[in-house]
C-alpha positions as a printed Julia matrix, in Angstrom:
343×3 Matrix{Float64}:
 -121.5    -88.19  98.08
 -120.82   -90.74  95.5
 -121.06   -89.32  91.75
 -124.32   -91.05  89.61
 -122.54   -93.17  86.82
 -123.81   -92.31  83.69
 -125.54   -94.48  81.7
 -124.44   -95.94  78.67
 -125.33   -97.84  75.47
 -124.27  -100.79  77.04
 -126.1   -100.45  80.44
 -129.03  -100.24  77.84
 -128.39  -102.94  75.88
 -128.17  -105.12  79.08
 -131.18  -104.04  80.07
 -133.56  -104.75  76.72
 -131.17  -107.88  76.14
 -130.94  -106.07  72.37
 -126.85  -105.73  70.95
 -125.5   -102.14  71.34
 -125.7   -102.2   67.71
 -129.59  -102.15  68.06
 -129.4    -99.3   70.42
 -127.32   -97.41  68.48
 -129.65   -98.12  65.45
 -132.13   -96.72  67.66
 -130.36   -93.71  68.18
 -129.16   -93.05  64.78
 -131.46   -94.52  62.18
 -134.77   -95.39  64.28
 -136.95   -96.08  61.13
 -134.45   -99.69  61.11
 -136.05  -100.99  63.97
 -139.74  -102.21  64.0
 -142.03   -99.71  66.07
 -142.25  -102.39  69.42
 -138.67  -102.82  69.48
 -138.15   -99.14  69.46
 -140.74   -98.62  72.11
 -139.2   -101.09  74.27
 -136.07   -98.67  74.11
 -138.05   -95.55  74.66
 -139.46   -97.3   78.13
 -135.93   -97.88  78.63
 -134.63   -94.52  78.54
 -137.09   -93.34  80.78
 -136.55   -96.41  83.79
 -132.32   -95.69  83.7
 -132.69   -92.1   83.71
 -130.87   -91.75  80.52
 -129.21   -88.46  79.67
 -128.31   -88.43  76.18
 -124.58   -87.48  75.75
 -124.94   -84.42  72.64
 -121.32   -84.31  71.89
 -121.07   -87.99  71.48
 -123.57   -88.46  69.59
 -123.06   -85.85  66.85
 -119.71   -87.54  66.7
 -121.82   -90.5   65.82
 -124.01   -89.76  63.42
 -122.51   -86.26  62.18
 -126.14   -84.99  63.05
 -125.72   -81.35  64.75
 -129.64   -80.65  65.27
 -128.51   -77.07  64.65
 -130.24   -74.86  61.34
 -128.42   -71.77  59.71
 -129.92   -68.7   59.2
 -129.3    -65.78  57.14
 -130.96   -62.51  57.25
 -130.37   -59.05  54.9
 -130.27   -56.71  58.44
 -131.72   -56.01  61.73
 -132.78   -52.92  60.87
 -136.05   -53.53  59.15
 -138.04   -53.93  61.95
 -139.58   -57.58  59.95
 -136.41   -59.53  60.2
 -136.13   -59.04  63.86
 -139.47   -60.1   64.5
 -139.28   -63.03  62.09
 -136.25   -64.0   63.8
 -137.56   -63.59  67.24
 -140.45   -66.1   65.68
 -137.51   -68.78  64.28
 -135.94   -69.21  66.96
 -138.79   -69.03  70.02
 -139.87   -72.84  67.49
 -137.43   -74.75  69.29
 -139.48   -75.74  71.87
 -142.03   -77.07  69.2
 -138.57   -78.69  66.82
 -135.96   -79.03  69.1
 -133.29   -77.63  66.32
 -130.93   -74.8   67.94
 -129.95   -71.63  65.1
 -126.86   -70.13  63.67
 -127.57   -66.9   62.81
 -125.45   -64.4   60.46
 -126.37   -60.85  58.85
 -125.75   -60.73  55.46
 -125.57   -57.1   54.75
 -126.61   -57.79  51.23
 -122.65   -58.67  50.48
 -122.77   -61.77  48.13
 -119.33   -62.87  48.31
 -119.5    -62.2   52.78
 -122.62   -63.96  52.66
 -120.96   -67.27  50.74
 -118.31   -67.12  53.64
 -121.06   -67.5   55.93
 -122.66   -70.24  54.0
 -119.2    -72.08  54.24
 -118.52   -71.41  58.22
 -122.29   -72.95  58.44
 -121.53   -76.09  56.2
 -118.41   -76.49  58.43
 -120.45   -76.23  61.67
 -122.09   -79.61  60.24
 -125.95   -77.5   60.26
 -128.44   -79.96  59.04
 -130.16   -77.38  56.6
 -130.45   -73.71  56.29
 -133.97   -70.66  56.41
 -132.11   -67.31  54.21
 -134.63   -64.3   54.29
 -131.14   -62.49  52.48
 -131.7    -61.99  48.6
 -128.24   -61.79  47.83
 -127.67   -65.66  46.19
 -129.76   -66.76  43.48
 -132.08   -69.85  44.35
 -130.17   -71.46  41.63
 -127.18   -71.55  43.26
 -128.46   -72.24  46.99
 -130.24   -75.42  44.99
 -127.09   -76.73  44.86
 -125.94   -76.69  48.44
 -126.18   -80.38  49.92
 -128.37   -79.36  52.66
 -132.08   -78.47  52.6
 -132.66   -74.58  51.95
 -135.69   -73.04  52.95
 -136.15   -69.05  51.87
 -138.83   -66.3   53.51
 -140.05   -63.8   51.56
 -137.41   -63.22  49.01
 -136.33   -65.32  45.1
 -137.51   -69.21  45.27
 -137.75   -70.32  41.93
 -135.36   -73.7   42.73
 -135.52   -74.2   46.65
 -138.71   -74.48  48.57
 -140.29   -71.19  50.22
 -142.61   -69.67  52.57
 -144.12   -66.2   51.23
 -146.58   -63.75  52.0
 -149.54   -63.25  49.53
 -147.9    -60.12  48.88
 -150.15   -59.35  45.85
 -153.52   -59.38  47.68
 -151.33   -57.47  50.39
 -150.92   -54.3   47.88
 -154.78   -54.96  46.58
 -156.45   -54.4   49.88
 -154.32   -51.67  50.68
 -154.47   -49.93  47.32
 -158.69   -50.55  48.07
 -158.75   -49.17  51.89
 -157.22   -45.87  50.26
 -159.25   -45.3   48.08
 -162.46   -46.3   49.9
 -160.98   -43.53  52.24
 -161.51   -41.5   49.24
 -157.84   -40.09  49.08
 -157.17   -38.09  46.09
 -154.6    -39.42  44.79
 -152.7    -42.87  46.28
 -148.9    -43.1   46.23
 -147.09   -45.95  46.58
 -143.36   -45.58  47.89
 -141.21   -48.61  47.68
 -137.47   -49.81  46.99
 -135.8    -51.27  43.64
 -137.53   -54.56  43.3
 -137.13   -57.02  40.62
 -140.38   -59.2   39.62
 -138.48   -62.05  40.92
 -138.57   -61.47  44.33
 -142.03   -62.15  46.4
 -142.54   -58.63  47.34
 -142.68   -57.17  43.95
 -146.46   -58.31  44.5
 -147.4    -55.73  46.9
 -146.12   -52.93  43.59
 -147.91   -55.05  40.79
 -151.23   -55.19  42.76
 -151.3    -51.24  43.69
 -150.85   -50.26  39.81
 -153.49   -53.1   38.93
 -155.74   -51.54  41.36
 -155.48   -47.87  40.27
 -155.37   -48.82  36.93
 -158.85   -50.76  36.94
 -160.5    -48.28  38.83
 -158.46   -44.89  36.56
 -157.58   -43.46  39.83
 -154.91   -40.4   40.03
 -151.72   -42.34  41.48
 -147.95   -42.43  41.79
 -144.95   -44.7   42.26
 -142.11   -43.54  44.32
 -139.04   -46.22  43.92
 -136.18   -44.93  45.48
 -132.82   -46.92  46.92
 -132.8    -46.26  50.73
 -129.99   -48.28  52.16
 -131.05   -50.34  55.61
 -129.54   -47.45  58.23
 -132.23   -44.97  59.52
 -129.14   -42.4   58.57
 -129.48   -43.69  54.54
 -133.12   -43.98  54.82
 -133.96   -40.23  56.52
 -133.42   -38.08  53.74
 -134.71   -39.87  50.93
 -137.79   -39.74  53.07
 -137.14   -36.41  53.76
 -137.35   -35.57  50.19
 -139.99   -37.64  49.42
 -142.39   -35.17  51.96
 -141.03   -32.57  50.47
 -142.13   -33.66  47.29
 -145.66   -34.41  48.32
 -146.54   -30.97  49.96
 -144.94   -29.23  47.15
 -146.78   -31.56  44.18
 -150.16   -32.38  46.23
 -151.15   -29.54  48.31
 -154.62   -29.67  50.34
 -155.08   -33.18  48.25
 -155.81   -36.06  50.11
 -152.63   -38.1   49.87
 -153.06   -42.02  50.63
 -149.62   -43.44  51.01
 -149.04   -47.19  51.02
 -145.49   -48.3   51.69
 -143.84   -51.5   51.47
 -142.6    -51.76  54.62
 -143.31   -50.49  58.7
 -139.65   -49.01  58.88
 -139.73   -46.8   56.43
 -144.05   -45.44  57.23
 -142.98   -44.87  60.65
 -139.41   -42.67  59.35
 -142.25   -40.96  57.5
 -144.52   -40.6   60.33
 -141.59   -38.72  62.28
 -140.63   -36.24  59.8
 -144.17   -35.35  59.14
 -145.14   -35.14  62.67
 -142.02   -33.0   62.73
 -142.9    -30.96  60.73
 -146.57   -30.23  61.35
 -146.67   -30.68  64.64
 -149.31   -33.75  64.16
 -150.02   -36.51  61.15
 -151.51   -33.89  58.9
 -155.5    -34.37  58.11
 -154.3    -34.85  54.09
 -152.28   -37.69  54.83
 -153.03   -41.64  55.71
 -150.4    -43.75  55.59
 -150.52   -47.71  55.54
 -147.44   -49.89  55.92
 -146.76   -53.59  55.56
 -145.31   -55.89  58.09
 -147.14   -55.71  61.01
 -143.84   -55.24  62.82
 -143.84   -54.01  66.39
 -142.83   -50.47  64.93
 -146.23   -50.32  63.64
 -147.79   -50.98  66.82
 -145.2    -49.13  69.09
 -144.85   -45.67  66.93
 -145.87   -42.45  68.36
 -149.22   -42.45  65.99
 -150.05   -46.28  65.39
 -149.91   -47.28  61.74
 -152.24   -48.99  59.87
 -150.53   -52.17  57.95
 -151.39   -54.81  55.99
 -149.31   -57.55  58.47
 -147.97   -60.49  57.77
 -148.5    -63.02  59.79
 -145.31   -63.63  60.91
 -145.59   -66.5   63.71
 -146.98   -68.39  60.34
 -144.22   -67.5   58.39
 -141.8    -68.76  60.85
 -143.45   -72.17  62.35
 -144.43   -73.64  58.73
 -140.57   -72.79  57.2
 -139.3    -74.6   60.12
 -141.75   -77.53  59.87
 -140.88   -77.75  55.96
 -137.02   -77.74  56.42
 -137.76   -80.14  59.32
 -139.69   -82.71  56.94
 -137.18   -82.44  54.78
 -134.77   -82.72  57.05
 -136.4    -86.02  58.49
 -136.16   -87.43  54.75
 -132.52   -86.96  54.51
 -132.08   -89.22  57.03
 -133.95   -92.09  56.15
 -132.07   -94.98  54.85
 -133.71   -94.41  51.01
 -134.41   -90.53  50.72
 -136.81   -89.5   48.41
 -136.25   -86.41  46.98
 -138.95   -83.47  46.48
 -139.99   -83.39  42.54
 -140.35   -79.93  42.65
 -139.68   -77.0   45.6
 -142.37   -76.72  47.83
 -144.29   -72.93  47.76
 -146.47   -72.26  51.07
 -148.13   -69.09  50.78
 -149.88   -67.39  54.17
 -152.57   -64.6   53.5
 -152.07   -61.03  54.81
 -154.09   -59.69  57.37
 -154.6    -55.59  57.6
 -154.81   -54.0   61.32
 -156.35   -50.57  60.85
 -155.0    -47.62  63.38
 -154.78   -43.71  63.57
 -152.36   -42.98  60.52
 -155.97   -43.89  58.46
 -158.34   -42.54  61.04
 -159.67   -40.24  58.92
């Protein structure tokens, strides 16, 4: 059986009587051609059977249709889902992913950034807060960041602030005795700094009986297990028979919680409710469900594609125009109540 020939520029160009230069115009800078003429090509395409030739064409044009990403870990249970949510847009984009864990390593994570810039990616989504904004401004690709320092590149976020406000607010209306809010080192910078801010605004304006637990936890359940440990300890021995309303900033580490308390007592003890923040599927998935205040991250995922994507798109045009200014979308939390505030 005879092999099909494939088609080529020049079976198209014979075909719309346009030069191959038009075609390849077409191919590589479509906004050149007037909208008819490019429809004729389109209807083209489709009559040959045209199978477009990848490798050739990134040869071409230098255009890869493939996006970096860089992530702090897998470990936090909110990078793999926001991940999972990156990478399921390609059907919606059509851009393919490069994906590296940072490990919070600045100089292994400017490595990466280089292997990716070699690869020829078209533009790069970090969730890592390892390199300042100011120096992933000056990249030659377009940077989009998730949930972590934007102050020069453009950004998708959480509204981390009302995040920490409702949650603070559910505890309280739970009438805890005292709420506790146990989070990691974070400087005002970064989005999630919001979620800290709004809890002490909260207990502040209302002069309720509160406390801040920051402690450095690492991103292995092995560093993150006995700081938690001690943390429980802590609260029994400080709080006894009070009614302890815990809001952390993060799924992974209310679920290590969870364990050690369930451990421990056998059940989630009546004088504790815990909320989390993510919405990851630890939250859903843990032995007691937890209550978080999730972000939405299918949201978080389709409109940082779309904005590297327009920008992208611009890049390409004959005359770019540059963005004035970065470009800060902001999504709104939304809290799913369970049994850790069952009360």
């Amino acid at each position: 059986m005879a092999q099909k020939k494939n088609v080529t520029f020049d079976d198209i160009a014979k075909y719309t009587n346009f030069s191959k230069t038009t075609i390849s115009r077409y191919f590589n800078a479509p906004d050149s051609l007037t909208l008819e003429n490019q429809q004729i090509i389109a209807d083209a395409l489709v009559k040959l059977n045209y199978k477009e030739n990848k490798v050739a064409r990134i040869l071409a044009n230098g255009k890869t249709e493939f996006v970096g990403i860089i992530i702090p870990d897998l470990y936090h249970h909110f990078y793999s889902e926001i991940l999972v949510r990156i990478l399921s847009t390609y059907e919606t984009f059509g851009y393919k992913f490069l994906v590296f864990i940072g490990n919070k390593n600045e100089e292994t994570e400017r490595r990466y950034i280089r292997e990716l810039l070699a690869y020829k990616i078209e533009g790069m989504i970090i969730l890592s807060h390892t390199i300042p904004s100011s120096e992933l401004a000056g990249l030659p690709i377009p940077i989009v960041t998730i949930e972590r320092e934007d102050e020069y590149v453009c950004s998708v976020n959480t509204d981390n602030y009302m995040g920490g406000y409702q949650a603070a607010s559910l505890l309280a209306r739970s009438q805890c005795d005292i709420l506790i809010h146990v989070n990691t080192p974070t400087v005002e910078k970064v989005p999630a700094y919001g979620r800290l801010k709004a809890f002490l605004d909260f207990c502040q304006e209302h002069g309720l009986r509160h406390e801040v637990i920051i402690r450095e936890m690492g991103h292995t359940f092995e560093t993150v297990k006995p700081v938690l440990s001690e943390i429980v300890e802590h609260l029994d021995t400080a709080y006894p028979g009070l009614k302890k309303g815990i809001f952390f900033s993060s799924d992974t580490h209310a679920n290590v919680l969870l364990n050690l308390l369930i451990r421990r007592h056998g059940r989630l003890p009546e004088d504790y409710l815990i909320i989390g923040f993510d919405n990851s599927p630890i939250s859903r998935e843990a032995v007691l469900p937890i209550s978080t205040m999730g972000q939405q991250s299918d949201k978080l995922a389709y409109e940082a594609v779309n904005l590297l994507v327009e920008q992208m798109n611009e890049q390409k045009k004959r005359r770019p125009v540059p963005l004035e200014k970065p470009v800060h979308k902001v999504i709104p939390p939304v809290f799913y109540r369970r049994e850790t505030t069952e009360r």
